[in-house]
N, C-alpha and C positions, 0 to 999 in steps of 0.2 A: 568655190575656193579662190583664193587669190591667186595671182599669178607665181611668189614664193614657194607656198604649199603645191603646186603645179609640178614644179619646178621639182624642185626636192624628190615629189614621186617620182617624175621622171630620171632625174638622178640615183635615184636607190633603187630601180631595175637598170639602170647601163652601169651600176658598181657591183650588182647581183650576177649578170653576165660577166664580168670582169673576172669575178671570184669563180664564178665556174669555171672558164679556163685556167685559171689558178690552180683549180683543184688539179683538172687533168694532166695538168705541167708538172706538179707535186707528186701525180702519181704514177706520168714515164718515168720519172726519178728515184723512184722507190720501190713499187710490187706491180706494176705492168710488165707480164713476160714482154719478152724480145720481139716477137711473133706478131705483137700488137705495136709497133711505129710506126706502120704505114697509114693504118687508119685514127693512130692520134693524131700525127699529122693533118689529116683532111680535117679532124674535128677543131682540134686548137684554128688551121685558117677560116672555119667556119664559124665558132666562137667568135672569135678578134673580128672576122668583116661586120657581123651581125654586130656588135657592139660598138662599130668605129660609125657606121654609117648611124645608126640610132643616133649617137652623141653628137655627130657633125651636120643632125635635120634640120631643115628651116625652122620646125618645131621646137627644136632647142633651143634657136638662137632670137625665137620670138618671147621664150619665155626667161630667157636671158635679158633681152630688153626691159622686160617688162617688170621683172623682177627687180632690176637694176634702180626703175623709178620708186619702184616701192617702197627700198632698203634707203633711197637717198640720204634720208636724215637722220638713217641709225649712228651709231656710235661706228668710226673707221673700222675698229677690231672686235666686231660682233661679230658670232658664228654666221650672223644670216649675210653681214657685210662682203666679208671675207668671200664664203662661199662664192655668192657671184664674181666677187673680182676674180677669185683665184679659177673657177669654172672658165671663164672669161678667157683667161690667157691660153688657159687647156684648148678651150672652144677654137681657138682663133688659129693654133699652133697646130690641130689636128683638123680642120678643115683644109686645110694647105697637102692634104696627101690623101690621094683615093684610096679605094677601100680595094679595091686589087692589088693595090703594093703592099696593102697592109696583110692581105689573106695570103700573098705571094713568100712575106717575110716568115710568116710563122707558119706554110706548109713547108718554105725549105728548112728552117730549123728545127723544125719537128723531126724533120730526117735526118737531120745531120746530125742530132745530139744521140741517136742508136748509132751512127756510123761513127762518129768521135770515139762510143764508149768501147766501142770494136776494135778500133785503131790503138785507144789511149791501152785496152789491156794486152794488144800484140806488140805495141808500140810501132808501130808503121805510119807513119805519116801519111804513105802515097793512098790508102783509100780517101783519108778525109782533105786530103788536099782538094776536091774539085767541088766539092761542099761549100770550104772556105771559100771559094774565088766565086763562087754563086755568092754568099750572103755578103762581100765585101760589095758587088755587085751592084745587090740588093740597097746597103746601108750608102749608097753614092747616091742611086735615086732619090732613097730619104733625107738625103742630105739635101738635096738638089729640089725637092718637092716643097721643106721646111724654107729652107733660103737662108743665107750669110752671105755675111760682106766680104770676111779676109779669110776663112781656111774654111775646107768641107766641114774638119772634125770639130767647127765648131756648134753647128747644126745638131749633131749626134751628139757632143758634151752638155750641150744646153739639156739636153732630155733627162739626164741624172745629175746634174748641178745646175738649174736653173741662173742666167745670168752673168755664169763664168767663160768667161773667153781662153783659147789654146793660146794664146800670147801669155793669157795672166797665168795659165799654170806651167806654162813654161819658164814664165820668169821665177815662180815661184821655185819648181824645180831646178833651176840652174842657180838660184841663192844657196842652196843647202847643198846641195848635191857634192862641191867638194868638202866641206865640213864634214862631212858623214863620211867618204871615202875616207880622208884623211882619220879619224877615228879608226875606223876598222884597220887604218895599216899601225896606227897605234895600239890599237889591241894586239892585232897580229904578232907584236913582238914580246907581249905579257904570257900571252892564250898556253894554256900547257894544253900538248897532244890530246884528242880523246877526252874533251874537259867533260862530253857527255855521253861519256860512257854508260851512267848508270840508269840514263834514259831506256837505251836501247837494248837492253835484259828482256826475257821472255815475262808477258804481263797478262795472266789472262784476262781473257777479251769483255767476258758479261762482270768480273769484278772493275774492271777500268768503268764499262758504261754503268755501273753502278754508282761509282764514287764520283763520275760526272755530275748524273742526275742529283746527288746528295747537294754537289754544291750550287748547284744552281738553282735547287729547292730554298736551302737557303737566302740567295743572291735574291729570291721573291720570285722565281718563275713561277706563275699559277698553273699548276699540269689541270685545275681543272676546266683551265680555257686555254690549252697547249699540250702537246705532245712532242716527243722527240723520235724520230727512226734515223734508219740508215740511208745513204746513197754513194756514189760512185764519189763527191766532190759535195762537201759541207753546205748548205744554204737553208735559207728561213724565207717562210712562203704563210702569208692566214690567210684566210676564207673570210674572214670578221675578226673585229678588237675580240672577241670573245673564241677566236679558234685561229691561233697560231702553231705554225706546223716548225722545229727544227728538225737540221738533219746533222748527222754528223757520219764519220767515220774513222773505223779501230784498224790499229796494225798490232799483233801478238808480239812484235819485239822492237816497239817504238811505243810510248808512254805517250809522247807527245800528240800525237795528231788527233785521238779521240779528247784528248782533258783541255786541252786550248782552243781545240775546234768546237768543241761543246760551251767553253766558254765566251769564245768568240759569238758561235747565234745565237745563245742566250742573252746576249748583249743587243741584239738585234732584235731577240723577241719582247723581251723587256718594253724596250720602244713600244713594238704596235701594240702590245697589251696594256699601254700607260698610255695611250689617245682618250681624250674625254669620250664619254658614250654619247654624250650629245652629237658626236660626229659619225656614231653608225651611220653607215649605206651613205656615208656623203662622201665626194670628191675631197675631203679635207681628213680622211681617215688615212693617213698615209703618211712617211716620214717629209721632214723637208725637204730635205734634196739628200742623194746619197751619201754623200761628203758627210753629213749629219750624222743619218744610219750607221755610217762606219765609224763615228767617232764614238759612238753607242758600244760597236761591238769588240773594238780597239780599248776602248776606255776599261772595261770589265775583263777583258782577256787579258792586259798585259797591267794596266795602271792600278787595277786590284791582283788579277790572276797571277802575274808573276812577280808582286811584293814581297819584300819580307816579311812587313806585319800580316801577308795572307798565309803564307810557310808558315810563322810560329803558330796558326791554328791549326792549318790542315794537315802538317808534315807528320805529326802524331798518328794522324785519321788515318794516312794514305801509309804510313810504316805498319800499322796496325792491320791495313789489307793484305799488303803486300812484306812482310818481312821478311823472309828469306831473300827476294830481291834487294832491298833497304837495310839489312841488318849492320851493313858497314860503311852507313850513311848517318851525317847530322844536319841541324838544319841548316848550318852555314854551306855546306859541302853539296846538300842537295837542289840548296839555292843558287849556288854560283852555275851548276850543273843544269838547273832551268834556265839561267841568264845568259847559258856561253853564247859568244859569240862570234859566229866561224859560217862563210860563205858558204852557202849550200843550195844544192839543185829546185828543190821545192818551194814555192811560196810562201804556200800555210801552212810551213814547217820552220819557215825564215825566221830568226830573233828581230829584235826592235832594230839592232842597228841599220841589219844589213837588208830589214823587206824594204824600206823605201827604195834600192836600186832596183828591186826586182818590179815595182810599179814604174817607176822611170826607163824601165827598158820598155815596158809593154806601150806606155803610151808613145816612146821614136814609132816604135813597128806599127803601132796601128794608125799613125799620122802615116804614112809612109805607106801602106797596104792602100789606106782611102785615095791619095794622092799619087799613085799607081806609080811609086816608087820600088816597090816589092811587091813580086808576085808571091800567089801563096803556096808555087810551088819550090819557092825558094825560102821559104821562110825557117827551116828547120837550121839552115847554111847561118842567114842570118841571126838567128838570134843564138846559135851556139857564137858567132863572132860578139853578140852585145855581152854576152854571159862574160866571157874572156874579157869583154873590156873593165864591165861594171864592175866584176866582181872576182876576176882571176881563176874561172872553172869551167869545165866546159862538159856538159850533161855527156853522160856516157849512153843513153837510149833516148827518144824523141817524147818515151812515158815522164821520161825526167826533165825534160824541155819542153820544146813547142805544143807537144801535145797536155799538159799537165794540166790545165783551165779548162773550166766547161766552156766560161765567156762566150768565146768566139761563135761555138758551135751554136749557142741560144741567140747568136746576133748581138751580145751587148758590148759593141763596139762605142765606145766613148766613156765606158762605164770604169774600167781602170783605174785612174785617175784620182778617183773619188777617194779608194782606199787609203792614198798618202793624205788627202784632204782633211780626209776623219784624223789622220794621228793629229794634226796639227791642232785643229779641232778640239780633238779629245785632249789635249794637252792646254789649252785655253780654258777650258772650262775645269779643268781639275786646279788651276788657280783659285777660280772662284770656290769651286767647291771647299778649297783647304782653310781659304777666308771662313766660309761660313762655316764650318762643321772643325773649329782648331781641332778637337780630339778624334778626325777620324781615322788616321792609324792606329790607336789603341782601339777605336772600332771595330777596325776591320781584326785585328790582333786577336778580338772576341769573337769571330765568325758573327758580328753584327753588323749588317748592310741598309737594316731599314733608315737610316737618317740617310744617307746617300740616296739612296733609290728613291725618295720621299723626292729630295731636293730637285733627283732628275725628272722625277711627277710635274711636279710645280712649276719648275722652270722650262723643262722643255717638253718633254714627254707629252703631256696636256694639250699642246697646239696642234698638234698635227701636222698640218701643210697650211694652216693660215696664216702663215708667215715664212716668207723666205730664209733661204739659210744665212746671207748676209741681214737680214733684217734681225733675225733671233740675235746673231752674234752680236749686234749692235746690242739689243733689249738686255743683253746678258753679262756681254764683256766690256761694251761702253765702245768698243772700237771694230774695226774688218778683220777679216783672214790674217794673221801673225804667228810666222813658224819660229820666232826669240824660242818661244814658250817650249816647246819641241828640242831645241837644239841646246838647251840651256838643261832638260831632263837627262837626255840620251849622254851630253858631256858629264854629265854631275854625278848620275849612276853606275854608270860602266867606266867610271874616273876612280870610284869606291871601289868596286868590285876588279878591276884591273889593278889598279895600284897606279894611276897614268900622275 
């Protein structure tokens, strides 16, 4: 065999391993009794060593060489091109860290995410506080193993946005950052009390995950290479382009957090289900960088999900489920009441305006946790002080605060960031998208998504990770990172709907 085809095999058993502890991570999250995290833990850091040392062999990087001469005079952006470079960077990036830090990272997480889930439902902070200060720890060494020039977290951001520096999303964040407060204090003075009351009515639980799954049947989710459960905290996890897992979760007297959280992974799953198959079992089965992903799951949750041309289809659907709760609801009424916008404790529960503070707080605290500015036994002090600052409230339990994120507890410290990334993101590419597709509001207005979901195929969806996230944005928008696009939606929509 060549050294490519080598290669490849060898690739598609450390992405085989990779998926296995996938699965197990998916499955303390969902039907592994309690009784069982001690010993997921030792399997996940047994998983992850055996898999990191595999990929970081001599054997790897011989047939990385060797590959590399082979592919020389392919085309730049062929599957087999790509794969070595992009393998390549991975290669070089994960040799820089032994395989004890890495088995070390994912047996403290493994524990910490049952003691999170124990804390987050008593709301106590003081169990998982010494967890935190283990994996902050932990993600210094990785910091420190990986290498930077000018800040720890930028070691750790590299790893979910390939490229981007804390300086650049700091600048980026401090460009908008008052634009957006300033809006919400101009809402504030429009916002009638209780604008979403009719949210938070009693909704049974299996008709909500029903009309979830409806629309996102719709939206193209293939259930028969995906599935949806429950967990403690929303996220989307596959095995293969062909077995993507969402998760969501239902509150009986909050509408929101199942129908938007459902919407949101399904925006997520969509991606890994829309990778070319030519990229099974390869390193290039994978989104581009998070920032990407998220502008996947942001795009379909809020830039379709909470439209008006998405309301004049589904408002019918969902009065039809629910009438007694709806009966003295119309669409304009039930749409302003999806859009309100009013500061609140939770995340993925946050409106468009006011989540990007709540990603701008996390990423201070977690510059600042790395850089052993804050301990993590103070961290619950602090971030009700950032809540107070960003957003004028101040969580009444540590469920509603500090403790609210898995993140932390799974270690993905740099990973925040990404979230406001994706709006920005997803708001650059729904320019182009409006270019190409003039009629897709009257689209969406039909409960028709396949010309959208098509275009997300083509253009992005299809790559996988063979191409960076500034590379794609170049191939796609002609230019880099631009939050105009973002600040220009948020003013113009909630400028209609407020009356501003």
């Amino acid at each position: 065999m060549t050294p490519l085809s080598q290669l490849k095999i060898r690739l598609a058993e450390i992405v085989d391993l990779h998926h296995a502890s996938a699965i197990i991570g998916w499955d303390q999250q969902t039907y592994m009794p309690t009784g069982g995290g001690a010993a997921r833990a030792e399997q996940s850091a047994t998983l992850q060593k055996m898999t990191h040392e595999r990929f970081t062999s001599e054997e790897t990087g011989r047939l990385l060489d060797a590959a590399a001469f082979e592919t020389a005079g392919l085309d730049p952006d062929s599957d087999e091109t790509r794969l070595v470079t992009v393998t390549r960077r991975d290669y070089e990036k994960a040799r820089k860290v032994p395989s004890e830090l890495v088995a070390e990272i994912a047996r403290a997480t493994g524990q910490a995410i049952e003691v999170w889930t124990q804390a987050r439902a008593q709301s106590d902070w003081a169990p998982f506080s010494p967890y935190l200060a283990r994996i902050v720890d932990l993600q210094r060494q990785l910091a420190d193993a990986l290498g930077y020039a000018d800040r720890p977290y930028d070691a750790l951001l590299d790893q979910y946005e390939p490229e981007m520096k804390t300086a650049e999303v700091k600048a980026v964040f401090d460009a908008i950052k008052p634009d957006v407060i300033a809006l919400v204090k101009a809402i504030s003075t429009k916002a009638p009390p209780d604008g979403d009351a009719v949210l938070h009515r009693e909704y049974d639980e299996q008709k909500q995950w029903n009309f979830g799954v409806d629309v996102i049947k719709r939206y193209g989710f293939d259930f028969d290479r995906g599935r949806q459960d429950r967990s403690v905290h929303p996220f989307t996890t596959s095995f293969s382009i062909n077995d993507v897992r969402l998760t969501t979760r239902v509150d009986r007297n909050f509408l929101s957090p199942a129908l938007f959280g459902t919407l949101h992974e399904c925006g997520h799953g969509l991606y890994e289900q829309g990778f070319s198959q030519s990229l099974e079992r390869t390193t290039l089965a994978d989104g581009a960088s998070l920032g990407m992903h998220e502008s996947q799951s942001r795009l379909w949750e809020n830039l379709v999900g909470r439209s008006k041309p998405f309301w004049k289809f589904f408002f019918p659907k969902l009065q039809a489920v629910f009438p007694d709760q709806l009966a003295d609801q119309t669409l304009d009424s039930f749409y302003r009441a999806a859009n309100t916008v009013s500061p609140s404790f939770i995340r993925v529960e946050a409106d468009e305006v006011t989540y990007g503070l709540h990603i701008m707080l996390r990423f201070e605290m977690e510059n600042e946790l790395i850089e052993g500015q804050l301990k993590a036994a103070d961290v619950p002090e602090a971030w009700n002080a950032k809540m107070q600052e960003f957003l004028g409230i101040t969580p009444p339990t540590a469920a509603q605060g500090a403790l609210q994120d898995v993140h932390w507890s799974s270690g993905l410290i740099g990973y925040f960031p990404t979230y406001q990334l994706g709006n920005l993101i997803s708001l650059q590419l729904w320019d182009k998208i409006n270019a190409a597709i003039p009629n897709l509001a009257d689209q969406i207005e039909h409960g028709e998504f396949g010309a959208l979901l098509q275009w997300l195929r083509v253009n992005l969806h299809q790559h996988g990770r063979k191409f960076t996230s500034p590379e794609l944005l170049q191939r796609i928008t002609g230019g880099g990172l631009n939050p105009a696009p973002y600040l220009k939606y948020l003013n113009t929509k909630f400028g209609e709907i407020y009356g501003l």
